[in-house]
N, C-alpha and C positions, 0 to 999 in steps of 0.2 A: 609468211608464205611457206607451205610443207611441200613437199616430194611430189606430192599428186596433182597438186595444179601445176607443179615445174613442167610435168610432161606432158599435161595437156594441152599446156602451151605452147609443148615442145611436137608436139603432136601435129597440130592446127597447122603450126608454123613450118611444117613438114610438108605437111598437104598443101602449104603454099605456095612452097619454094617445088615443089612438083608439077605445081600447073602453072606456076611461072616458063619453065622450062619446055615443057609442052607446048605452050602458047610459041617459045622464039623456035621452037621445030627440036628439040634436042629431047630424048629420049632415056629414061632413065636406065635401061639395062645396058644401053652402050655407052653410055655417062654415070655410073655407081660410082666407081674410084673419087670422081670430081663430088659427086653429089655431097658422098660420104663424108668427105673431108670437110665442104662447108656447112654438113649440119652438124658436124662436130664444134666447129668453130659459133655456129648459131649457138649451139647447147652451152658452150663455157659461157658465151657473153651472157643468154641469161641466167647462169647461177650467177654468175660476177652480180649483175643486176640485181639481182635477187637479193645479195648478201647486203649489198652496198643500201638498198629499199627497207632491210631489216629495222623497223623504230627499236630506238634506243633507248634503256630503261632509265627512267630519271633516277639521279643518282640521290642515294638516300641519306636523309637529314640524320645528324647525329642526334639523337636522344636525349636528353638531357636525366641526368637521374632523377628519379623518380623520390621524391623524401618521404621519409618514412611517414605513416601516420599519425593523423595527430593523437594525443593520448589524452583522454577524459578526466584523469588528473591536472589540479592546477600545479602550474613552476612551481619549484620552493620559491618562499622570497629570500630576498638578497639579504646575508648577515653582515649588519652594520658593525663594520670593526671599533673595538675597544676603545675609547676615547684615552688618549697618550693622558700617565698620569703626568701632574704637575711636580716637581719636584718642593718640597718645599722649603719655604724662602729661609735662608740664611740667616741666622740669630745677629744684629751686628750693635756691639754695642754702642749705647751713645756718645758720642764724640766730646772728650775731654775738651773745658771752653781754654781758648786762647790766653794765654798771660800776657797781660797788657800795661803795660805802665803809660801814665798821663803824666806828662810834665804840663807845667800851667806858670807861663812866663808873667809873676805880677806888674800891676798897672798893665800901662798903656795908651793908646791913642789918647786924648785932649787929658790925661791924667799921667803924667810923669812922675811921678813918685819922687823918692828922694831927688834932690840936684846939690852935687857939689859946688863951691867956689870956682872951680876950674875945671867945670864944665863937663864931671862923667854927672849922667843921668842913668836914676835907675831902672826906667821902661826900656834903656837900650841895654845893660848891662844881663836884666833877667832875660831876655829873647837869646843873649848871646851865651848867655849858662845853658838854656834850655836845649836849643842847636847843638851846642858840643856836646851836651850827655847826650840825645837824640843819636850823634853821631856811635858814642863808646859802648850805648846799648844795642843798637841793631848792629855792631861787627859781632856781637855774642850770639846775634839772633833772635833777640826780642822785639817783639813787635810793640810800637812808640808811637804816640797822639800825643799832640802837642795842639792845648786847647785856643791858642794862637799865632799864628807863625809872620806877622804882619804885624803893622804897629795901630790895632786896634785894642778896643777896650770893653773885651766881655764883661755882662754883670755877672755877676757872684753864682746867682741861679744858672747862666747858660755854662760856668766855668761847671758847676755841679752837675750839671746836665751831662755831659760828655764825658766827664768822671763815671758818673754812674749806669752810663749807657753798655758797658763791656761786663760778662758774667763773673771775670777772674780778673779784676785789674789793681792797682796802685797808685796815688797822685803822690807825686811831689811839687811841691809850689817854690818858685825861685822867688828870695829878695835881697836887696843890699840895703844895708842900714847906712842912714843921714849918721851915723856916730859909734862910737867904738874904736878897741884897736884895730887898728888897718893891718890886714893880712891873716884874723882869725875867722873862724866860722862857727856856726853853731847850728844844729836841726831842731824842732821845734815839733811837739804833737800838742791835740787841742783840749784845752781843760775844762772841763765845765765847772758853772758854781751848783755851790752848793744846793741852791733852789731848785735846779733842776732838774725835770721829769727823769725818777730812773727808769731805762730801758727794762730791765730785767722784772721791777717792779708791775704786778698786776693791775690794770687799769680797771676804772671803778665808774668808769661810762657804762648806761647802759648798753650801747651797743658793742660793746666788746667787749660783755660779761660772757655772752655766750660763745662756747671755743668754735672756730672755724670759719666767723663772719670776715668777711672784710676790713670791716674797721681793728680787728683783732692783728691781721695780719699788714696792716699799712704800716710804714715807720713816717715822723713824724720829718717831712722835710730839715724845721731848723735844728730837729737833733738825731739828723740820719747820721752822725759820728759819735755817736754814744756806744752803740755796740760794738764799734769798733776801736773802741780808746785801746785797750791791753795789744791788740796787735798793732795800732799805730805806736803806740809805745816802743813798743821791739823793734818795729823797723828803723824809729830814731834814733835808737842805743845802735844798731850795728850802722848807720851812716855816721853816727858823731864817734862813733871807736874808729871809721878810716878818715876822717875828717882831722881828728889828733895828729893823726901818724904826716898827713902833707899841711898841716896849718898849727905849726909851734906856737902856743899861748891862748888856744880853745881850749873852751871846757871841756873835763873828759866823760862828761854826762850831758844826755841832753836835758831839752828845759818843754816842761809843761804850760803851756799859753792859750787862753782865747783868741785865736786868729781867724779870723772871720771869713777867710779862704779854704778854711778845713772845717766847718761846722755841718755843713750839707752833705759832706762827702759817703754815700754809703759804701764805704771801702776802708782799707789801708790809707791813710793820709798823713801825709808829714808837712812841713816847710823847711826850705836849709836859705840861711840868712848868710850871707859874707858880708863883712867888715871892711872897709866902709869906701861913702862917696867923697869923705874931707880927705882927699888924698892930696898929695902937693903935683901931682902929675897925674891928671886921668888916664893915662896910658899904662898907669904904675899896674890894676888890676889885669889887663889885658892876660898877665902868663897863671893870675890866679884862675883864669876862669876855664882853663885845660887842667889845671891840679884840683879843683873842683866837683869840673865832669866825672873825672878817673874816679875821684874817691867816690862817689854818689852809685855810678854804675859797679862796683867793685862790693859795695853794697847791695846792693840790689841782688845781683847775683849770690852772694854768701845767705841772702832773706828768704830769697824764692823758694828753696825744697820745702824748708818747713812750712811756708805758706800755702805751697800749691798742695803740699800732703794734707794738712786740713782742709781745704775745700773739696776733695773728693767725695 
């Protein structure tokens, strides 16, 4: 609403309020003062009106920005990061095998071996050799199979079995002799006769003419201790040199024998024999079989450098 309709309205509204006045008998020239005043009063109310009638501009919406154009070039594409290298793997070498000695308590279950008159047996005497050295070798820290710890009675093959199952080991086989003097000992490696096949000699099968076959490289079960006689040998001489020293009236060498307990053995093999079961007190061996133990394992350990150094 502007200015010019305000007064013509104001105008109209004049000419109203005039001939209102007129009408009740009152006269404007001897009523101006009065008139004046409430067309003043008309005049405020409608600007008042007027202002308060003004529409109100709707209030305006924020804008949101506007983003840039799009650009007719494609994105880069995304650069795949470097794939992390791998480090690589650590050289490590292979693991030195375990040194193993096998003790192998002769006889056993429904086979008792020697028996005294007075009653020591020797399936119970070899079990109790074997246990004690068992004992004097793992206090050194060697690790100890004992091819029966029970009063059973493996064959020959399962006692070789066990023997030969460990990459770096040694068998010793316990017996006590029916006869002899009582309180000597003696160790024992295995002899072969003459007839038989030498290891070292070239075989004249055809299948293991040619180098590299299998049948070239198998050893022959009944004389898997043929290769091994010189070092069985050695390990006899250092048990029967501490054998001397705790059992006054042993040999002071050992002795070369067929013992049928050491013939399959692909390893170090010995046997150590004590003397004997014609004792007049079977109780008599009981303090032999700790001076024994000692001497055996005491052995063992003086054998081992040089042995595990050649196997490397």
């Amino acid at each position: 609403m502007n200015v010019r309709r305000v007064a013509e309205t104001y105008a109209h509204s004049a000419r109203g309020i005039l001939l209102f006045f007129r009408v009740v008998g009152l006269e404007f020239r001897h009523n101006f003062a009065f008139v004046s005043r409430l067309a003043c009063f008309f005049l405020a109310g409608c600007l008042l009106f007027a202002g308060l009638a003004r529409p109100q501009a709707p209030p305006q919406q924020q804008q949101s920005p506007t983003p840039p154009p799009a650009s007719n070039h494609p994105p880069p594409a995304a650069q795949t990061p470097p794939a992390p290298q791998t480090p690589p793997a650590a050289q490590i070498p292979p693991a030195h095998p375990t040194f193993t000695v096998v003790l192998d308590p002769g006889h056993g279950g429904t086979d008792d071996g020697a028996r005294g008159s007075t009653g020591a047996v020797e399936k119970e005497l070899t079990l109790a050799l074997a246990r004690a050295t068992r004992i004097q070798l793992q206090q050194q820290g060697v690790r100890v199979i004992l091819t029966r710890d029970t009063d059973v009675n493996p064959s020959f093959d399962d006692r070789a079995a066990i023997a030969n199952a460990p990459r770096l080991a040694i068998l010793i086989s316990f017996h006590v002799s029916s006869t002899g003097q009582v309180g000597t000992a003696r160790a024992y490696s295995y002899l072969f006769s003459t007839n038989a096949p030498d290891a070292d000699a070239p075989s004249t099968e055809p299948a293991a003419q040619s180098s590299g076959t299998l049948a070239s490289r198998l050893i022959p079960w009944e004389t898997a201790q043929q290769a091994y006689g010189d070092t069985s040998h050695r390990l006899a001489e250092f048990i029967q040199t501490e054998l001397v020293q705790k059992f006054p009236g042993s040999s002071a060498s050992s002795t070369a024998f067929p013992i049928r307990d050491l013939r399959s053995i692909a390893a170090p093999a010995v046997a150590v024999e004590l003397s004997s079961v014609s004792v007049k007190d079977a109780h008599a061996l009981d303090p032999m079989i700790a001076l024994l133990a000692e001497s055996v394992a005491r052995a063992v350990t003086e054998f081992r450098p040089s042995y595990d150094t050649g196997m490397r």
